[in-house]
C-alpha positions in Angstrom: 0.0 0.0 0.0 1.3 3.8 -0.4 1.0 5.8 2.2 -1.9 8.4 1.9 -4.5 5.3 0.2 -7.3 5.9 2.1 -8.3 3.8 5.0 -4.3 2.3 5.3 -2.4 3.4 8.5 1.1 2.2 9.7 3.1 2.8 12.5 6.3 1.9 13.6 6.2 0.0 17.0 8.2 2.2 19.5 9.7 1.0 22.5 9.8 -3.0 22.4 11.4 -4.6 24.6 13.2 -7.0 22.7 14.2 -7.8 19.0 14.8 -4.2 19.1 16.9 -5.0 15.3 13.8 -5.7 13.6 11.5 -3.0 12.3 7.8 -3.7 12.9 5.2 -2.1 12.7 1.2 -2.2 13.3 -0.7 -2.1 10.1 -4.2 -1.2 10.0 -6.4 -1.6 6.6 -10.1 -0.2 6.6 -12.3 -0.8 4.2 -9.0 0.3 2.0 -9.1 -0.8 -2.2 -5.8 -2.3 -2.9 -5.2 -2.0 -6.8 -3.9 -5.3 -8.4 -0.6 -4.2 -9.3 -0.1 -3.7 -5.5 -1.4 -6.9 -4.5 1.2 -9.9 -4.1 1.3 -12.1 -6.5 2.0 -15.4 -4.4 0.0 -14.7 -2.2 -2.9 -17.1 -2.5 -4.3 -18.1 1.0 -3.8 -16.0 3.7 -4.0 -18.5 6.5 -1.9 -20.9 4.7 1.1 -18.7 3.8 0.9 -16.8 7.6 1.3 -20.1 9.0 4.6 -21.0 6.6 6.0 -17.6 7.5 4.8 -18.0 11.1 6.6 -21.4 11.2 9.7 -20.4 9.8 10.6 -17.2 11.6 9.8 -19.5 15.4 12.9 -21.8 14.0 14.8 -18.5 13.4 14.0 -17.0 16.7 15.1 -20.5 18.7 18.0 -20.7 16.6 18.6 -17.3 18.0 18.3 -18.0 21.5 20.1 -20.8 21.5 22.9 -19.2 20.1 22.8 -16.1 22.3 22.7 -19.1 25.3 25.6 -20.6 23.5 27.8 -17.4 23.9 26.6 -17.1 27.3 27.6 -20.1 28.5 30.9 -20.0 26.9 31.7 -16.1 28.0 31.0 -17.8 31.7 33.2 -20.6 31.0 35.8 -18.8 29.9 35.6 -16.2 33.0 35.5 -18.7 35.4 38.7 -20.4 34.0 40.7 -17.4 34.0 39.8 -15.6 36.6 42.1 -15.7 40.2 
């Protein structure tokens, strides 16, 4: 959508507390008329591909975590073996 279509509002979420790298923002459509060359072209089902993107970004967050844990540990480790 381009900013200034009737009924479309976005804002940029201020103030999360964590994943502060990604931008996100609330998107609010309201009885809005998206033209077709501004509609995606995969995009078929909307339950079916929020689920796929859904899925995939959990693995990417977990993946995250458990590397951030991973450095943890390993900073700790490596403190606790040095230190006098």
């Amino acid at each position: 959508m381009e900013h200034g279509t009737a009924g479309y509002k976005a804002e940029k979420i201020e103030r999360k507390y964590s994943m502060r790298a990604m931008q996100n923002g609330d998107v609010v459509l309201d009885n809005c008329f998206v033209p077709d060359k501004n509609k995606l072209t995969h995009a078929k089902n909307f339950a079916t591909g929020t689920n796929k993107i859904l899925e995939a970004s959990r693995l990417t967050i977990a993946w995250g975590a458990a590397g951030i844990a991973a450095g943890a540990y390993e900073a700790a480790l490596k403190y606790t073996l040095n230190r006098v």
